[in-house]
N, CA, C and O atoms as a printed pandas DataFrame, in Angstrom:
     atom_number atom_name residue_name chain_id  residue_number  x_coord  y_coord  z_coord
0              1         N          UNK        A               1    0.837   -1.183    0.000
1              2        CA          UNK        A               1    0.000    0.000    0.000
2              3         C          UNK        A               1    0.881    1.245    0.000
3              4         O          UNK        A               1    1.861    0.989    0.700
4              5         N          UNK        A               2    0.939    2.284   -0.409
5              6        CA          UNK        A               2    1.206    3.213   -0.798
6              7         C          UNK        A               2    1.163    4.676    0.105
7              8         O          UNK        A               2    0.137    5.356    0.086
8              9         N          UNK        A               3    2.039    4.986    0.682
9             10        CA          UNK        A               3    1.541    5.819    1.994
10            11         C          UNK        A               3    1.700    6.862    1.002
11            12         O          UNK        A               3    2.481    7.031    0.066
12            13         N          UNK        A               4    0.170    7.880    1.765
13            14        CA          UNK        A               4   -0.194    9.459    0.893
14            15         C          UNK        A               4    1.038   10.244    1.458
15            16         O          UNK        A               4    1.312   10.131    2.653
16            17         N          UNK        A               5    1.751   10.996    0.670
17            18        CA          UNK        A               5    2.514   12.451    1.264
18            19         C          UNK        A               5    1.553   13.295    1.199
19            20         O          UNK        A               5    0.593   13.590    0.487
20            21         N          UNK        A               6    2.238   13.693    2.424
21            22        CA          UNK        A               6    1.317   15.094    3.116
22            23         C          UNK        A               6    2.336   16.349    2.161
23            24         O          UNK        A               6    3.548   16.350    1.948
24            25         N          UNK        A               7    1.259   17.339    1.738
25            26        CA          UNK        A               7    1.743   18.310    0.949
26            27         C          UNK        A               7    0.868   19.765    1.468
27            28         O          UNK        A               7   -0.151   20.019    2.110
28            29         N          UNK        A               8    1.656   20.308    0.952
29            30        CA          UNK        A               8    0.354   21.722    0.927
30            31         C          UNK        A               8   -0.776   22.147   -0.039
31            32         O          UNK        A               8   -0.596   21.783   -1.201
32            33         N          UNK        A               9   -1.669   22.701    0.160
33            34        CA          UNK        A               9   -2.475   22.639   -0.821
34            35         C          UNK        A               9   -2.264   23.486   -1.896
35            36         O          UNK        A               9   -2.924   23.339   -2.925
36            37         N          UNK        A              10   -1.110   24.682   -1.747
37            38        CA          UNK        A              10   -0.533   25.037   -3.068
38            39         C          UNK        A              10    0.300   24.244   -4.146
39            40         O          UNK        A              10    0.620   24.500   -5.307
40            41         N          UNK        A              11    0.532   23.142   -3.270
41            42        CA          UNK        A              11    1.513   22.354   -4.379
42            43         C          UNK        A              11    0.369   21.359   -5.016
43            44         O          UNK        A              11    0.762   20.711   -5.986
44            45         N          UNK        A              12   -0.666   21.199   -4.705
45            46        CA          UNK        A              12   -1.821   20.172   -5.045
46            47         C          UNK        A              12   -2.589   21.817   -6.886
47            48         O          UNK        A              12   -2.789   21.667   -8.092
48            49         N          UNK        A              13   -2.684   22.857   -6.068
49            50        CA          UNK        A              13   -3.210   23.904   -7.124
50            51         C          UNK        A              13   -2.472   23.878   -8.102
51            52         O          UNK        A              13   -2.954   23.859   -9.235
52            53         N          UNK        A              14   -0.820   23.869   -7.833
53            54        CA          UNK        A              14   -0.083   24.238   -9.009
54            55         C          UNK        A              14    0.068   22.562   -9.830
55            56         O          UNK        A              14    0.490   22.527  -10.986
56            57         N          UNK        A              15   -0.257   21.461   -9.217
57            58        CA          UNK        A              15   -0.040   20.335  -10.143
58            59         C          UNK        A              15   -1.280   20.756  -11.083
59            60         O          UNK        A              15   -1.236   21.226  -12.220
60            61         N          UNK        A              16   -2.612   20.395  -10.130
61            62        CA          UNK        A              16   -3.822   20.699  -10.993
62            63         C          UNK        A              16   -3.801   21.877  -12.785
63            64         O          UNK        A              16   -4.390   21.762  -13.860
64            65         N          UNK        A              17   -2.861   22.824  -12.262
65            66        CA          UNK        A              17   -3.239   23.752  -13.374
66            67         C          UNK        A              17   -2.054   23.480  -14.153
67            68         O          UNK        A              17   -2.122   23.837  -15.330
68            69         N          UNK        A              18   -0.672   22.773  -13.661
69            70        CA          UNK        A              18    0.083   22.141  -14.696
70            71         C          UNK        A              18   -0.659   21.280  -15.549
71            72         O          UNK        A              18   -0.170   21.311  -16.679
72            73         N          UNK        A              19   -1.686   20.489  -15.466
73            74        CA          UNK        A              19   -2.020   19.187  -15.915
74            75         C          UNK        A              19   -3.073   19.621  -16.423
75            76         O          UNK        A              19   -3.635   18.767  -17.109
76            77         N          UNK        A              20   -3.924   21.245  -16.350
77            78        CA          UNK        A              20   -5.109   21.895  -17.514
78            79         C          UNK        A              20   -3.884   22.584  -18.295
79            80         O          UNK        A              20   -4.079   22.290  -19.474
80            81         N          UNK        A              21   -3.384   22.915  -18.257
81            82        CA          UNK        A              21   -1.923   23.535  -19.013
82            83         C          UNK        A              21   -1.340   22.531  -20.130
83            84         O          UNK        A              21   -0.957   22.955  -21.220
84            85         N          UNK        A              22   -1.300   21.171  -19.777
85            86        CA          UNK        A              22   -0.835   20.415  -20.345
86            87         C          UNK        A              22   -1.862   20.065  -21.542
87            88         O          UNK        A              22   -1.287   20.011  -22.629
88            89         N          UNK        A              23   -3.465   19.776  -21.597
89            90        CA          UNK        A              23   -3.769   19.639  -22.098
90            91         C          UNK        A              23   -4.849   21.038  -23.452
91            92         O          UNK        A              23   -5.632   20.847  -24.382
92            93         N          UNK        A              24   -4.312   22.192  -22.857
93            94        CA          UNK        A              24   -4.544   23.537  -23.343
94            95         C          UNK        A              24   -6.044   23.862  -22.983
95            96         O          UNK        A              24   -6.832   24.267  -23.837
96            97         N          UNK        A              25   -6.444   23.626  -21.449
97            98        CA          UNK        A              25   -7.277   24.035  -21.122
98            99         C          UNK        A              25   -7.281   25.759  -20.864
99           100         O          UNK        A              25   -6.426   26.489  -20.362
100          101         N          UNK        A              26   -8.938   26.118  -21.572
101          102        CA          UNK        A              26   -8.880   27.608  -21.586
102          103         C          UNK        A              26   -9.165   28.242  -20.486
103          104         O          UNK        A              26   -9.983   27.741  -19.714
104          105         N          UNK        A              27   -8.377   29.810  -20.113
105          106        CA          UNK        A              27   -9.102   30.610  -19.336
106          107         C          UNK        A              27   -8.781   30.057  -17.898
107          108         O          UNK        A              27   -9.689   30.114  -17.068
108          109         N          UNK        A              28   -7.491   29.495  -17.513
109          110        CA          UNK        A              28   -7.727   28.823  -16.137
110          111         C          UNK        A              28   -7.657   30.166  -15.337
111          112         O          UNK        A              28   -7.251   31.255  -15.743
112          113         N          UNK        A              29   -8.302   29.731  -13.728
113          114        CA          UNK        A              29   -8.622   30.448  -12.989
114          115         C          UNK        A              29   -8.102   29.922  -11.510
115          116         O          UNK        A              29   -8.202   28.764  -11.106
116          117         N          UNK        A              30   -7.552   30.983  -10.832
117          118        CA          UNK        A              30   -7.304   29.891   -9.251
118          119         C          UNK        A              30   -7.833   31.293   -8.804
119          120         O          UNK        A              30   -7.672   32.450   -9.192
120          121         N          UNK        A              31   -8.720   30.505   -7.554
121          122        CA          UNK        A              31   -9.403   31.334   -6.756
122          123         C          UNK        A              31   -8.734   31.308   -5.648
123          124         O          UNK        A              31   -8.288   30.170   -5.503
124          125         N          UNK        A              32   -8.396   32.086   -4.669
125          126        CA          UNK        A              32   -7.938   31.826   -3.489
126          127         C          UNK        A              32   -9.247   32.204   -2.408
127          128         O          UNK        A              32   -9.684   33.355   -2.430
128          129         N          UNK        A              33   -9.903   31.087   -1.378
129          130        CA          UNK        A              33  -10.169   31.473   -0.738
130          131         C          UNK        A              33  -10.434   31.132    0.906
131          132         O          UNK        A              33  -11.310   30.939    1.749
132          133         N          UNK        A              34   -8.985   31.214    0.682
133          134        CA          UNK        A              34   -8.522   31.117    2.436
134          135         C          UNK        A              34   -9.327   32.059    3.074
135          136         O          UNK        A              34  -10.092   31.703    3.971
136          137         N          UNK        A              35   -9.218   33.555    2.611
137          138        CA          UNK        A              35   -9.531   34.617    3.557
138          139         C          UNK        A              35  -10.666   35.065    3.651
139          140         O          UNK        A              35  -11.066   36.061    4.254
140          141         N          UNK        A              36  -11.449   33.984    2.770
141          142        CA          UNK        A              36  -13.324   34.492    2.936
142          143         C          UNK        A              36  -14.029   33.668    4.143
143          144         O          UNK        A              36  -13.654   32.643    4.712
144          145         N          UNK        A              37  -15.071   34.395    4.316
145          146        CA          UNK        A              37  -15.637   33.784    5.151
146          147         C          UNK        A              37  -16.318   32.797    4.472
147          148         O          UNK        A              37  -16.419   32.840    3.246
148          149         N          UNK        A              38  -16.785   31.932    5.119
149          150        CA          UNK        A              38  -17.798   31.016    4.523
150          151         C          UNK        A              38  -17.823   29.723    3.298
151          152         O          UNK        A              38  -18.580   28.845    2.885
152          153         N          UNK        A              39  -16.344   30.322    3.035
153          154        CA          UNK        A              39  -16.277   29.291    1.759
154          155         C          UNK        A              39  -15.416   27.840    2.234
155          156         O          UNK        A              39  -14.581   27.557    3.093
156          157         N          UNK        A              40  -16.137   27.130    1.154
157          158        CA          UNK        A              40  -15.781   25.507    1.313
158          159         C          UNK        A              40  -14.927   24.684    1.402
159          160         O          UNK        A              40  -14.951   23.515    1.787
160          161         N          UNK        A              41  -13.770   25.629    0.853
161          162        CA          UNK        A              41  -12.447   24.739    0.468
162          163         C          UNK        A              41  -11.288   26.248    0.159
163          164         O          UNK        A              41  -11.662   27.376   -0.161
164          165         N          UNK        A              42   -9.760   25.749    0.397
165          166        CA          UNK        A              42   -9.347   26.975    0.525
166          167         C          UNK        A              42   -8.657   27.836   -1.233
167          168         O          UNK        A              42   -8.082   28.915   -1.383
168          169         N          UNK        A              43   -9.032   26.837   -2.205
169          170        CA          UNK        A              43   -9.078   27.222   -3.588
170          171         C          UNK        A              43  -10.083   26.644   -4.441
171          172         O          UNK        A              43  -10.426   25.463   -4.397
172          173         N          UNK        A              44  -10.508   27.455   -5.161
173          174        CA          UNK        A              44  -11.449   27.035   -6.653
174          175         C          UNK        A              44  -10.400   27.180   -7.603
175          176         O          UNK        A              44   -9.666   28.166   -7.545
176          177         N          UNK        A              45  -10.210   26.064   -8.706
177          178        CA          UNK        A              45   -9.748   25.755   -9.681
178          179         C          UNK        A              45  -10.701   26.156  -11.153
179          180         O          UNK        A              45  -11.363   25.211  -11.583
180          181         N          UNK        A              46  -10.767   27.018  -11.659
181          182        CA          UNK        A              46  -11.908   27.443  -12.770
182          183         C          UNK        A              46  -11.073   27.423  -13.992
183          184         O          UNK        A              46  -10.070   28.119  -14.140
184          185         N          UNK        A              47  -11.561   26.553  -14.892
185          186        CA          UNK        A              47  -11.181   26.543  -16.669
186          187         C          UNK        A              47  -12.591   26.113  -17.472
187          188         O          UNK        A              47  -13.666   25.643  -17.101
188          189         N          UNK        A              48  -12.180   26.409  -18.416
189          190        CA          UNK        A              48  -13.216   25.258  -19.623
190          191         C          UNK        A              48  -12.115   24.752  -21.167
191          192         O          UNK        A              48  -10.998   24.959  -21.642
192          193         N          UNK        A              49  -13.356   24.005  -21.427
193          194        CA          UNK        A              49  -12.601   23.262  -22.518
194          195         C          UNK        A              49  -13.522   23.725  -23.822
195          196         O          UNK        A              49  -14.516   24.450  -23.778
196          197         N          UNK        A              50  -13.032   23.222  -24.784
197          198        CA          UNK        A              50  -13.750   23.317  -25.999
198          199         C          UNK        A              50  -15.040   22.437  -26.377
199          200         O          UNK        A              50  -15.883   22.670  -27.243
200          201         N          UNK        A              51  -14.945   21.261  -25.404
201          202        CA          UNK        A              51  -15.842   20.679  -26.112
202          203         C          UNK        A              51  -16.411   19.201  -24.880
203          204         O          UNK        A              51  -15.884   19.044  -23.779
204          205         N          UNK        A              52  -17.199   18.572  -25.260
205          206        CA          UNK        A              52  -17.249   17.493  -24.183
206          207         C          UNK        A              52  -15.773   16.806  -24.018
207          208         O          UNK        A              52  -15.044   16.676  -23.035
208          209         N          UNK        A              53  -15.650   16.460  -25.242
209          210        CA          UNK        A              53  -14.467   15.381  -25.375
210          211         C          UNK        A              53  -13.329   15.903  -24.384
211          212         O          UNK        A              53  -12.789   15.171  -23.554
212          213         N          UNK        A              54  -13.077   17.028  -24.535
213          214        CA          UNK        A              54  -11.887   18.276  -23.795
214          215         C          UNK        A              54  -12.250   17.924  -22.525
215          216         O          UNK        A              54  -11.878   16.934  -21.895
216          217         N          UNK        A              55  -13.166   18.984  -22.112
217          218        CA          UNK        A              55  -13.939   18.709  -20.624
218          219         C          UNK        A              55  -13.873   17.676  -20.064
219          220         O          UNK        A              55  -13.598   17.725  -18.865
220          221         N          UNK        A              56  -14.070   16.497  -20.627
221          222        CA          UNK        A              56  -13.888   15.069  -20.322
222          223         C          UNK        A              56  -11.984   14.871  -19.895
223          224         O          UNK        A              56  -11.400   14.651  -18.834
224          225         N          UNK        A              57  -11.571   15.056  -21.129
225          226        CA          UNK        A              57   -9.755   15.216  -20.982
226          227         C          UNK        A              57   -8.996   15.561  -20.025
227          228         O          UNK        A              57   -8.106   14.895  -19.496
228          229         N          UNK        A              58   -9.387   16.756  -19.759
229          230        CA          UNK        A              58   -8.962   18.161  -19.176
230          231         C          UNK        A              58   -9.737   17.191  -17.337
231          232         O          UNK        A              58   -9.246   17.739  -16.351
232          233         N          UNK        A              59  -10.307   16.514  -17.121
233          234        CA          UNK        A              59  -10.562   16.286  -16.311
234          235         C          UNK        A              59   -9.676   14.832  -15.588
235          236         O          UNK        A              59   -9.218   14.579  -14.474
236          237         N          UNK        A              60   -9.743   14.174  -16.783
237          238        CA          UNK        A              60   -9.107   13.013  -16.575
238          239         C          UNK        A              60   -7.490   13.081  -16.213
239          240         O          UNK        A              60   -6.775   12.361  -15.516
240          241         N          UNK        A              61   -7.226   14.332  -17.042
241          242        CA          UNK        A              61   -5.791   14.417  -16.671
242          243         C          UNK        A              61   -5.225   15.193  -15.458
243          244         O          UNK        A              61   -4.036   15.350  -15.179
244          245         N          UNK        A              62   -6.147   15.577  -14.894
245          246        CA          UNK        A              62   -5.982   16.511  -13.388
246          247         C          UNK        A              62   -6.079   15.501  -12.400
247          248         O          UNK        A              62   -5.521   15.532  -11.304
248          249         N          UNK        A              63   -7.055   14.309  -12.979
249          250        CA          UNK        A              63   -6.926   12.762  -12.016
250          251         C          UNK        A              63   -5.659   11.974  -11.914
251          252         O          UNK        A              63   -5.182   11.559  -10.857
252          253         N          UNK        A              64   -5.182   11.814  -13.048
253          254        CA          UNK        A              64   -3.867   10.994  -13.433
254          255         C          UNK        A              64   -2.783   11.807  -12.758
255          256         O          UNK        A              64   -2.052   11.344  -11.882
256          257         N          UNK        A              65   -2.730   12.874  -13.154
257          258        CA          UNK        A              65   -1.648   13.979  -12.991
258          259         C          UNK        A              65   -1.177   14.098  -11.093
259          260         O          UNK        A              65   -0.088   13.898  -10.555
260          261         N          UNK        A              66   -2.366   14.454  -10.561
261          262        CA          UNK        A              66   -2.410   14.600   -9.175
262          263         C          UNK        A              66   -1.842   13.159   -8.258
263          264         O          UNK        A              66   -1.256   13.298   -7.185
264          265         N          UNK        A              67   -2.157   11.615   -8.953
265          266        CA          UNK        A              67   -2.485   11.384   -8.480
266          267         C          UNK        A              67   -0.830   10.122   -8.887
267          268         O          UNK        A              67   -0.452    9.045   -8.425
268          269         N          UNK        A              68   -0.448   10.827   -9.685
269          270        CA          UNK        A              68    1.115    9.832  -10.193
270          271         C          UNK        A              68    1.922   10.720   -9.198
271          272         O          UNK        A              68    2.452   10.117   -8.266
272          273         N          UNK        A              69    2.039   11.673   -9.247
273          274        CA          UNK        A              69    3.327   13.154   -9.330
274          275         C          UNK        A              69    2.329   12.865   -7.194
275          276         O          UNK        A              69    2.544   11.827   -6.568
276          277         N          UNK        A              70    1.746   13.587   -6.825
277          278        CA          UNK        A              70    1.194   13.500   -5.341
278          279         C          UNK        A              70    0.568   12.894   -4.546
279          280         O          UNK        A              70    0.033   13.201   -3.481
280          281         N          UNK        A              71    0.691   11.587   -5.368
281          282        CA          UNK        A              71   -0.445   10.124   -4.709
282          283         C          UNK        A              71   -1.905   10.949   -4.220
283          284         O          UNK        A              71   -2.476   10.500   -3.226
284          285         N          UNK        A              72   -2.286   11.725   -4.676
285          286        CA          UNK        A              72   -3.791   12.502   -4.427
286          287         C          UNK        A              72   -4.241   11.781   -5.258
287          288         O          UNK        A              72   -3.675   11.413   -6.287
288          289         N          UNK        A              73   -5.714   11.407   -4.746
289          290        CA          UNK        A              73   -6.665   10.962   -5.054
290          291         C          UNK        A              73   -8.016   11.708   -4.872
291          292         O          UNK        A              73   -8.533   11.853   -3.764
292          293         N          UNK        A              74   -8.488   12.116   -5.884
293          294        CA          UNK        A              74   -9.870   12.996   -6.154
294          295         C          UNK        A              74  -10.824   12.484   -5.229
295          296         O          UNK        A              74  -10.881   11.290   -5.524
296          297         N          UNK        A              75  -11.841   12.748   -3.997
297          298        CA          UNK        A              75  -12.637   12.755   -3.364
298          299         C          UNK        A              75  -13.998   12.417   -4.145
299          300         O          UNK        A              75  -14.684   11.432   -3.876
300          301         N          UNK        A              76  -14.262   13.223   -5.004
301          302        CA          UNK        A              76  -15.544   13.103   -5.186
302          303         C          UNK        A              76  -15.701   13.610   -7.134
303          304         O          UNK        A              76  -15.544   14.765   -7.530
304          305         N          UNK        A              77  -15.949   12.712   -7.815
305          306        CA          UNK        A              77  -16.109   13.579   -8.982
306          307         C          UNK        A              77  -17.861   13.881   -9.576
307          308         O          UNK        A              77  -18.593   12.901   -9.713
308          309         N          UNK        A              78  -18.236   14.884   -9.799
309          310        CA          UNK        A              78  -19.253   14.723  -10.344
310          311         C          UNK        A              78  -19.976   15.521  -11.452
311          312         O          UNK        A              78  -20.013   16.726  -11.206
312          313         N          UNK        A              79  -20.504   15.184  -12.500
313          314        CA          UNK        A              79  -20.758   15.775  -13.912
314          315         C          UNK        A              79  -19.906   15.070  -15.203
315          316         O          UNK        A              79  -20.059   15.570  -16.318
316          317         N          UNK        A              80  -19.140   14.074  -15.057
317          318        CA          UNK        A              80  -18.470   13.069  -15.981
318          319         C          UNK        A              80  -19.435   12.752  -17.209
319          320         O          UNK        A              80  -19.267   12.622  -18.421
320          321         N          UNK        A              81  -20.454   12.689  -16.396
321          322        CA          UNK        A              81  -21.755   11.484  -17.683
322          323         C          UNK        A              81  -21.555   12.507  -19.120
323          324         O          UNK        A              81  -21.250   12.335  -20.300
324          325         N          UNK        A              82  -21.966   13.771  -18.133
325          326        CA          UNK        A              82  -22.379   14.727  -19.723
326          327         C          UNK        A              82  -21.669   15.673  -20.108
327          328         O          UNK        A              82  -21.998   16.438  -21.015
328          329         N          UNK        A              83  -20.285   15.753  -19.269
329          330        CA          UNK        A              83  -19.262   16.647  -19.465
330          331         C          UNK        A              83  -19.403   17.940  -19.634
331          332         O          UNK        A              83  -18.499   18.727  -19.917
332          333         N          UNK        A              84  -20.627   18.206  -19.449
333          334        CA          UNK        A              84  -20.545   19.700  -19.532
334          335         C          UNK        A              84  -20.184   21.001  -18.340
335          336         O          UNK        A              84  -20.080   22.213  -18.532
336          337         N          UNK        A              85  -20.026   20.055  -16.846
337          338        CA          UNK        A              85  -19.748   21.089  -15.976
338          339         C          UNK        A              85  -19.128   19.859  -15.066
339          340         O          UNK        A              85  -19.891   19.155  -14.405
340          341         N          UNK        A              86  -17.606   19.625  -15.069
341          342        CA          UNK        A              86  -17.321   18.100  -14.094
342          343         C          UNK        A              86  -16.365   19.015  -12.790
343          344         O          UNK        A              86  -15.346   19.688  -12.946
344          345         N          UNK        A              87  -16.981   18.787  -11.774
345          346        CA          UNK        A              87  -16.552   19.112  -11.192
346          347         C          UNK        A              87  -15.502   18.027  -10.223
347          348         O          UNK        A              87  -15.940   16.893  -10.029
348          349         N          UNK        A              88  -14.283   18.355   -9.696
349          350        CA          UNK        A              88  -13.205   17.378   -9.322
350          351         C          UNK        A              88  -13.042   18.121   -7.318
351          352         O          UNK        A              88  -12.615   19.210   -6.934
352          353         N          UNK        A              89  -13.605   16.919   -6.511
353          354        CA          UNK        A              89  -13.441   17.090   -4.743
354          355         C          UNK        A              89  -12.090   16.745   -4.407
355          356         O          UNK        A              89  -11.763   15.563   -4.512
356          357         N          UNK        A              90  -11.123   17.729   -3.959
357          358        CA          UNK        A              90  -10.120   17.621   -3.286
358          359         C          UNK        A              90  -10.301   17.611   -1.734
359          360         O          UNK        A              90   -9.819   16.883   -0.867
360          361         N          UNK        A              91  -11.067   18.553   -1.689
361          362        CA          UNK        A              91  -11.034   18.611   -0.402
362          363         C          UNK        A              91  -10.807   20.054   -0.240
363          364         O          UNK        A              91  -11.656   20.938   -0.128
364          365         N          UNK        A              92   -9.279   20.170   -0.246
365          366        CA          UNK        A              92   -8.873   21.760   -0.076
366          367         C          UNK        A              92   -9.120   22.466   -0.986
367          368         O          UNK        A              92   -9.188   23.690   -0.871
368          369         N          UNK        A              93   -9.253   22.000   -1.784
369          370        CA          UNK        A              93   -9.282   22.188   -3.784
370          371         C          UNK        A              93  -10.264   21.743   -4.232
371          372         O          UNK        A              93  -10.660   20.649   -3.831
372          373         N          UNK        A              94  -11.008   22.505   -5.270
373          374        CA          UNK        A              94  -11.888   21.911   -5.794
374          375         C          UNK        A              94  -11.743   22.454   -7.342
375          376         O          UNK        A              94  -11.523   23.663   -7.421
376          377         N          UNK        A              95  -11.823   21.836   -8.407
377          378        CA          UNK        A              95  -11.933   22.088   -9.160
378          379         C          UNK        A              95  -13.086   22.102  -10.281
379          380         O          UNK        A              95  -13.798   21.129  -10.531
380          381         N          UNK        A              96  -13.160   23.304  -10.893
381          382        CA          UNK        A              96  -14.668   23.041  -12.053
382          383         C          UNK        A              96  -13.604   22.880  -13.338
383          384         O          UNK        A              96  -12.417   23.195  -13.248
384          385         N          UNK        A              97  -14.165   22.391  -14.432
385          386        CA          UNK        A              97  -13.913   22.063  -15.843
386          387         C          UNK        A              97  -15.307   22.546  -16.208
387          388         O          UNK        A              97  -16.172   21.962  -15.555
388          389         N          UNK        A              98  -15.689   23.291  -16.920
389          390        CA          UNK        A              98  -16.946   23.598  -17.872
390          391         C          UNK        A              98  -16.800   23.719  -19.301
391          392         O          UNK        A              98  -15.780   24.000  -19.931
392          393         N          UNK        A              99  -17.913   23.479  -19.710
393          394        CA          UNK        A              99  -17.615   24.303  -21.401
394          395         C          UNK        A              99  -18.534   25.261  -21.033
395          396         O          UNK        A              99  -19.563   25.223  -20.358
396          397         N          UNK        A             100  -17.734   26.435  -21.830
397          398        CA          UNK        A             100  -17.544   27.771  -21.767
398          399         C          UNK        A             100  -19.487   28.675  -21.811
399          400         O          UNK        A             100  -19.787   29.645  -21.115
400          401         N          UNK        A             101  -20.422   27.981  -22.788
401          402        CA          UNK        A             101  -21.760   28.248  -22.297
402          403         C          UNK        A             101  -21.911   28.439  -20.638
403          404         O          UNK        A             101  -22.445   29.362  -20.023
404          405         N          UNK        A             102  -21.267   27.268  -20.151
405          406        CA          UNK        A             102  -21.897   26.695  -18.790
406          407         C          UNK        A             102  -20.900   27.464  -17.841
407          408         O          UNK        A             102  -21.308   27.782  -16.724
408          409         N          UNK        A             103  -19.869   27.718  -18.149
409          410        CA          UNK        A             103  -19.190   28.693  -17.014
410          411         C          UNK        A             103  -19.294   30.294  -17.233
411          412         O          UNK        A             103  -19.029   31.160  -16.400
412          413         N          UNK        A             104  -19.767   30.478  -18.626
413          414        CA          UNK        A             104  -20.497   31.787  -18.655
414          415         C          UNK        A             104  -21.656   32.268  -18.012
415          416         O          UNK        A             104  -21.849   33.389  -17.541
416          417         N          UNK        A             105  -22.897   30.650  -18.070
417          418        CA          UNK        A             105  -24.127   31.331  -17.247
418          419         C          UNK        A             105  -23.986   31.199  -15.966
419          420         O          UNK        A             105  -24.813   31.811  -15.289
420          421         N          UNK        A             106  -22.892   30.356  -15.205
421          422        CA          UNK        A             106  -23.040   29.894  -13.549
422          423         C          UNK        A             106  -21.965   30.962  -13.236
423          424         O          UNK        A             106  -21.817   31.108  -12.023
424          425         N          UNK        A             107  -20.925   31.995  -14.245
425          426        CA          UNK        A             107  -20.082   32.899  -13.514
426          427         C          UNK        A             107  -19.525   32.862  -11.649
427          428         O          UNK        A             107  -19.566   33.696  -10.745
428          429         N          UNK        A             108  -19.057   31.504  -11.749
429          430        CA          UNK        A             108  -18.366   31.438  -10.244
430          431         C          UNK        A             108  -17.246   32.098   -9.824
431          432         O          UNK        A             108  -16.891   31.893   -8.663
432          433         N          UNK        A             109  -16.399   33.088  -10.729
433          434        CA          UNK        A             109  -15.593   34.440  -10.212
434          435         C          UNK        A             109  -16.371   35.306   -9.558
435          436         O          UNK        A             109  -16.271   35.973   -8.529
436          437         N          UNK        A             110  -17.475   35.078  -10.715
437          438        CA          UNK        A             110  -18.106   36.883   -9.493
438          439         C          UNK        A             110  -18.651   36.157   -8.683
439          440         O          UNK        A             110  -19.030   36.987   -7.857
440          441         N          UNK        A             111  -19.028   35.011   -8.250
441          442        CA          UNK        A             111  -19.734   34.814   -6.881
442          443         C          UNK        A             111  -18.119   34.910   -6.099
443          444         O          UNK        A             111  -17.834   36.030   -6.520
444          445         N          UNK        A             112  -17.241   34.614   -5.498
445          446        CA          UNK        A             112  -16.288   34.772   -5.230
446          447         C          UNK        A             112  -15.366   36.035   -5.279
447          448         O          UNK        A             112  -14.198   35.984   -4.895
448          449         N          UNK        A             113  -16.035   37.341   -5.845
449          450        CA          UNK        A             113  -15.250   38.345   -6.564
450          451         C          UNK        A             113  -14.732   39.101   -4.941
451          452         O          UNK        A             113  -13.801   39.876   -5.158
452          453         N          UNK        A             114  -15.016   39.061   -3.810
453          454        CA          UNK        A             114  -13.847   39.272   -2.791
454          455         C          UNK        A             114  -12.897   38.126   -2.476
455          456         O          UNK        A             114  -12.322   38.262   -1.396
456          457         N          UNK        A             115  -12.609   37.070   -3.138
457          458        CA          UNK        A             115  -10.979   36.567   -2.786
458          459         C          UNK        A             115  -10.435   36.987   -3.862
459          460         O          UNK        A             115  -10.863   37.721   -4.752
460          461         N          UNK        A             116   -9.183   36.321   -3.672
461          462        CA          UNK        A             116   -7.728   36.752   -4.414
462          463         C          UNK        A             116   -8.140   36.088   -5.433
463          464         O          UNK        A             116   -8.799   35.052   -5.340
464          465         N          UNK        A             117   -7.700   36.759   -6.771
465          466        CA          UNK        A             117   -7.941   36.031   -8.438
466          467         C          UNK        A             117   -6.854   35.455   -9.113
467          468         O          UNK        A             117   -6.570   36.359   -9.898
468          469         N          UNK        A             118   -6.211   34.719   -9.284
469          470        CA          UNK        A             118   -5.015   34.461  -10.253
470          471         C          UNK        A             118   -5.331   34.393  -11.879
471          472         O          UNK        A             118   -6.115   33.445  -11.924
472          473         N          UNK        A             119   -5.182   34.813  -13.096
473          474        CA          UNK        A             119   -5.624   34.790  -14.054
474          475         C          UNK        A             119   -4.422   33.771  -14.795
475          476         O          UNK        A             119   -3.361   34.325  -15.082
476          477         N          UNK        A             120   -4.525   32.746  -15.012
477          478        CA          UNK        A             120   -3.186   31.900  -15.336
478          479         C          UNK        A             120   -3.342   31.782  -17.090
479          480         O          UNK        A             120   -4.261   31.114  -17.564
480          481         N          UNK        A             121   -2.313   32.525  -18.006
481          482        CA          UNK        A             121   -2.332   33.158  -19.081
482          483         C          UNK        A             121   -2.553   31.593  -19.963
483          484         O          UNK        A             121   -2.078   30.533  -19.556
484          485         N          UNK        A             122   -3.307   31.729  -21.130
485          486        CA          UNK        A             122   -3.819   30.686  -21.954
486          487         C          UNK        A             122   -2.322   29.771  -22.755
487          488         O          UNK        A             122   -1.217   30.297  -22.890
488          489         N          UNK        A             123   -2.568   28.766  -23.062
489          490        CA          UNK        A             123   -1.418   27.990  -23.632
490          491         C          UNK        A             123   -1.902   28.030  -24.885
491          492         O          UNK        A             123   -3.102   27.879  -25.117
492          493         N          UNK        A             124   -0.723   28.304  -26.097
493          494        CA          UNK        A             124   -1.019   28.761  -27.349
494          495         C          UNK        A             124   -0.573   27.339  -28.181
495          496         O          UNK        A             124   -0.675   27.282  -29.407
């Protein structure tokens, strides 16, 4: 059996957005929100993809990625079936994958628009 390393949850954010990076996921987003009240987890992970197939990708590889490189294992995944909004349970981290309709009408920056924003520049 495989003992988990204990890490920080910035090094869990920066694998995650290496591994939407890797597969040219658009528009990534890291939310920081340690310093809010009320919120669930201490980062939101926000991108989209082009398409189901992407969304689907872009998800699978934030599983693999996390989970070779930080023995992390995703908590909870849910929205896979129809790929249009999959969201990935870290725990500390949570990440959305959307296509871009669906993270346009649910706009989860501005619900969040008092934490810290990271705008992580698009891969060409």
């Amino acid at each position: 059996m495989t003992k988990k390393r204990e890490h920080l949850p910035e090094k869990l954010v920066d694998t995650i957005i290496e591994a939407l990076k890797d597969l040219k996921a658009v528009d990534i987003v890291s939310v920081d929100l340690k310093n809010v009240s009320g919120a669930v987890c201490k980062y939101f992970i926000i991108c989209n993809g082009t398409s189901n197939t992407h969304v689907s990708a872009l998800a699978d590889n934030v599983q693999e990625e996390t989970l070779e490189n930080l023995n992390e294992k995703v908590w909870r995944v849910e929205g896979k079936q129809n790929a249009q909004w999959v969201l990935l349970d870290y725990a500390d981290v949570v990440v959305h994958v959307f296509q871009k309709e669906y993270r346009d009408y649910y706009q989860l920056e501005q619900l969040w628009a008092d934490a810290n924003i990271t705008y992580i520049p698009n891969v060409h």
